[in-house]
N, C-alpha and C positions, 0 to 999 in steps of 0.2 A: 399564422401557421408556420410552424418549422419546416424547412425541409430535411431531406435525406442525411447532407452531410452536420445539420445544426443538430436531427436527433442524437446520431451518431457522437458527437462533441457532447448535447447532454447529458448521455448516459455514461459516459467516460468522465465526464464529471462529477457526476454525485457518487461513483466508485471513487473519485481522489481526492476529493473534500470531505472535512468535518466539519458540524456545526449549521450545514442545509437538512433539516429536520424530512424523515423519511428516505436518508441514503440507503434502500434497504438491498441487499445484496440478494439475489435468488435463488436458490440453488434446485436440480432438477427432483423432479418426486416421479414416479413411475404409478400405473395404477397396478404393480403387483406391490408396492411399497406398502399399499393402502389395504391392501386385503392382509384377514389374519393369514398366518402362515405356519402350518404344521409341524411339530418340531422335529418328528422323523424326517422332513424337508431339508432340514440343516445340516443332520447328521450325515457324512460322507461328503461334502459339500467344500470347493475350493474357493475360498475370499482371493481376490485379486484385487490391485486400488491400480489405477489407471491415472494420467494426469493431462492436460488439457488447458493450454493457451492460447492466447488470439492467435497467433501466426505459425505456433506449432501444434502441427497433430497428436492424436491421444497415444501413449506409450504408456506403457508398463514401469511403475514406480516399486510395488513389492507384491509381496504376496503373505496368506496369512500364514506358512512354515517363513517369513521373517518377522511376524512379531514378536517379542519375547514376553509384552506382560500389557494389560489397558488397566488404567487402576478408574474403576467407576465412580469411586469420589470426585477424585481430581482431575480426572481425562485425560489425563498423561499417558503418553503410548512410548515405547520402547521396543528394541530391535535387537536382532540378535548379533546379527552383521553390521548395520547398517549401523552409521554414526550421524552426526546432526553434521558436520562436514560434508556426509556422503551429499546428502537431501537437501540442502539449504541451497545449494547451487541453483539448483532447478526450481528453487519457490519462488518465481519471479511474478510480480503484479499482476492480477488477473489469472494465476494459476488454480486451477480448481486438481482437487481428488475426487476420482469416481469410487465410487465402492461397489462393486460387486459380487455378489453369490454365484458359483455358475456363471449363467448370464443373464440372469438376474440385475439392474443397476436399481442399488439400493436409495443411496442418495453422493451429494454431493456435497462436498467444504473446499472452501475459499481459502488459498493459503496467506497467512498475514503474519507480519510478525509484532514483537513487540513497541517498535517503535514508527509503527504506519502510522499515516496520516489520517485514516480511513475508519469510518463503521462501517461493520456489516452485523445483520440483523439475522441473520440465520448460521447452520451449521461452517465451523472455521478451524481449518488446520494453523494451530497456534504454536508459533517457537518463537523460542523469547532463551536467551544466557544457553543455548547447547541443549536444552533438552525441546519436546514435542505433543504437545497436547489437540484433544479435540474437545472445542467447545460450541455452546449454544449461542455464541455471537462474540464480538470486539467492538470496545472495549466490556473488560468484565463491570459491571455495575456493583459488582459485589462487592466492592472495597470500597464504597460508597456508602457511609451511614446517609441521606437524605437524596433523594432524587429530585430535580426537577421536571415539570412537565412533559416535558422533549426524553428525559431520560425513561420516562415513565412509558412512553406512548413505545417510547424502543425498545424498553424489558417486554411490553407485550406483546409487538411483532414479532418478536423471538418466542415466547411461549407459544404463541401461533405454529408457528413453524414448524415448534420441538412436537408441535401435537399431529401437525399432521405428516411426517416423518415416522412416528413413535412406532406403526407396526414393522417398519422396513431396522426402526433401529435397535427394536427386540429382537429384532430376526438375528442383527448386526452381534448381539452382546450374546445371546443364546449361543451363536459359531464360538465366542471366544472361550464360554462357558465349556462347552462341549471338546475343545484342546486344553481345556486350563491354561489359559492366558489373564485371567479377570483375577483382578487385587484388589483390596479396600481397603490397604492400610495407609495412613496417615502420612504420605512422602514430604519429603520438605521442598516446598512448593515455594517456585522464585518471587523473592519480594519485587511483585510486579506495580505496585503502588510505584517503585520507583522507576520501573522503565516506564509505564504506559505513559504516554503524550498528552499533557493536560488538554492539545487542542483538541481531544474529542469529546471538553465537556465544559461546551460553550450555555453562557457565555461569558468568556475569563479575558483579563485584559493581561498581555502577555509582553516583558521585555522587552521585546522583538519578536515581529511576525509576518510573514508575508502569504498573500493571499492573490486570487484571480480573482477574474468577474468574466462571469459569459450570461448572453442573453436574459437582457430586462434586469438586469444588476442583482442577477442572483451570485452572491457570492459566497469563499469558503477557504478554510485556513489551508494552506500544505503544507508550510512545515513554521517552527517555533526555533528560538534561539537556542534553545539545547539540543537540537536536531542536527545543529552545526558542529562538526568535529574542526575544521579548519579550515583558513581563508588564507592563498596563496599572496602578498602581496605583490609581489612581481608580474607573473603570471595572471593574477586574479581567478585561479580557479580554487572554485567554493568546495569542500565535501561536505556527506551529511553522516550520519552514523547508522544511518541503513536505507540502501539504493532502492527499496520496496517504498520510499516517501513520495519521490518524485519519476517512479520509472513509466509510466505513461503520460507525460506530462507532454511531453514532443506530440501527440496525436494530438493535441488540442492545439498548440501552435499553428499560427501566430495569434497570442491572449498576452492581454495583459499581465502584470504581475504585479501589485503595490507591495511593498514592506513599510512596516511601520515600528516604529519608537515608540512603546504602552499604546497611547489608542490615538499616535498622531502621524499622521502619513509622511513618513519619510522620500523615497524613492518610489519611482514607477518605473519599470521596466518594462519591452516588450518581450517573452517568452519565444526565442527560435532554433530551431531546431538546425544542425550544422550543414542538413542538404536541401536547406530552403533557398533557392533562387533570390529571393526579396534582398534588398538592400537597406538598412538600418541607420539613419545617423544619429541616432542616440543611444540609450542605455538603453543594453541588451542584457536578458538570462539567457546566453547561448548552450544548447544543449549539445554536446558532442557523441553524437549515437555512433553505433559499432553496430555491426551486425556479420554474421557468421552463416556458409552456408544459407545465404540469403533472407535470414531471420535476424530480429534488432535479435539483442544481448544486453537489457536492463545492466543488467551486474556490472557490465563495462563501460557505460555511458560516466561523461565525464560532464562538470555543469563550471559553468565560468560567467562573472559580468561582466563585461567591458560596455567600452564607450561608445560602440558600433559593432554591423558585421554586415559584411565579412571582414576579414582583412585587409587595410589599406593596398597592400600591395596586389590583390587578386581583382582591384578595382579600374587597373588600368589608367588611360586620364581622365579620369572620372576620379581619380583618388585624391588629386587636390583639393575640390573642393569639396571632397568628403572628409577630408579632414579638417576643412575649415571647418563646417558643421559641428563637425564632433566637439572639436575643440571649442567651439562656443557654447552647447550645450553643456558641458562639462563645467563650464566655467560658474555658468548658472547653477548648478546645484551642486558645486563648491563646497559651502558650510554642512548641506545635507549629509554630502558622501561621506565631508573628516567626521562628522556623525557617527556615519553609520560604521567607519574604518575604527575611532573613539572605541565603541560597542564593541566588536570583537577584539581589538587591543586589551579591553580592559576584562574581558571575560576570557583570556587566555589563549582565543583561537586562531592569529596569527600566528604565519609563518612567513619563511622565505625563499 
């Protein structure tokens, strides 16, 4: 039996892995969602969408005098004011949208973007290249001529979902109806085939990848070699091409990390986070959090490997023979690292 802090680590989990079959994301259903709802109910009626993270309270994201248009084919939403700029700040991991009528709370979407590491199986505020859609889950299975298994069991937990949502989300589309905001023409919808992350559609043996394992060696991909925009050689610190891959990652810490060469395990790191006490002499994924106002700040976290942590110099004397460590560890996986340094040299994403 798990306890308190291992469920907490699971459930954060299977929100940041793909490829653990049933990572299903939840979102809230009310039981006025569920009853029919009268359409004179709607009419005079103010939408408001609310937003909601772990460590930040619910605030006010827009209202429905700033939609400009929902196209019901494509679920594209648009604004009137509001730019993808404005909102994409604030869609940090684990952020949900409330939607409500009144006060009414109709239902809820997961914000995700195009190039998360993550399924979710129910409703999802989707931005991908500048623009913002809502859909019935991530990844879209639609661009997929054949499904397997796993993808199959997931298209259904989402029809699940869409169904029992369905009265709150008529109610949803009737409001827009009733301002003319609803469109059903044909918009040119982003070749998403090319952002979305093949790791959410295991199982793919991948260039390069690195993955956890937590409890009973359940594991799960995070991010893929395309994920990688660039690798500091100097410094060693990694970026990715969108901070929504690994921004809850530090709450798992300290976890393993392996990355792999196709299906052959390269490096192991350990995963820690920059205000962790523990002392490391080997290879670390050190996460360097930020937070603001006493809240992390995803968006500004910085991720780096090196050979230990913390820094030799904040180790006191205790630092020599942490660097002897290191530097033997290091020595040892030697051929792995110019490997793994080979890989990104040859796929463009050093720097200096």
């Amino acid at each position: 039996m798990f306890n308190f802090q291992n469920n907490f680590k699971m459930k954060k989990f299977y929100l940041l892995i793909a490829g653990v079959a049933f990572s299903f994301c939840s979102c809230s259903h009310t039981e006025e969602g569920n009853a029919p709802i009268a359409e004179e109910e709607v009419q005079g009626s103010e939408l408001v969408v609310k937003t909601k993270a772990m460590e930040i309270p619910e605030t006010q994201a827009f209202k429905g005098s700033d939609i400009k248009s929902f196209n019901v084919e494509t679920g594209e939403i648009t604004f009137v004011n509001f730019t993808y700029y404005d909102i994409c700040d604030s869609l940090a991991f684990d952020r949900k949208f409330i939607f409500y009528l009144e006060e009414d709370s109709l239902f809820t979407a997961t914000a995700v973007s195009g190039f998360s590491g993550y399924a979710i199986n129910d409703l999802v505020f989707y931005y991908d290249r500048k623009r913002m859609y809502l859909k019935d889950g991530y990844p879209d299975f639609a661009i997929y001529s054949n499904l397997n298994e796993q993808q199959r069991q997931m298209l259904q937990a989402r029809e699940e979902a869409a169904e029992k949502r369905k009265p709150a989300w008529e109610r949803f589309i009737r409001y827009l109806d009733e301002n003319n905001l609803l469109t059903n023409s044909d918009s040119d919808i982003p070749e998403n085939n090319e952002t979305l992350p093949d790791v959410l559609i295991p199982p793919v043996v991948y260039d390069l990848s690195a993955t956890i394992t937590i409890e009973d060696g359940i594991t799960g991909t995070v991010f893929i070699g395309k994920s990688i925009l660039s690798f500091n050689s100097g410094t060693r610190e990694i970026v990715f091409s969108d901070y929504n891959i690994l921004s809850n990652l530090y709450e798992l810490a300290p976890i393993r990390l392996d990355i792999f060469r196709e299906d052959s395990l390269l490096l192991s790191a350990t995963v820690i986070a920059s205000d962790n006490p523990q002392t490391v002499n080997d290879l670390v994924f050190q996460i360097d959090t930020k937070k603001q106002d006493g809240f992390y700040r995803p968006a500004e976290f910085k991720y780096y490997i090196q050979d230990g942590y913390p820094a030799l110099e904040n180790l006191g004397p205790d630092g020599e023979e942490a660097q002897r460590l290191r530097e033997e560890n290091a020595q040892k996986r030697e051929a792995a690292w110019n490997a793994f340094v080979q890989y990104l040299n040859d796929t463009g994403k050093i720097v200096e």
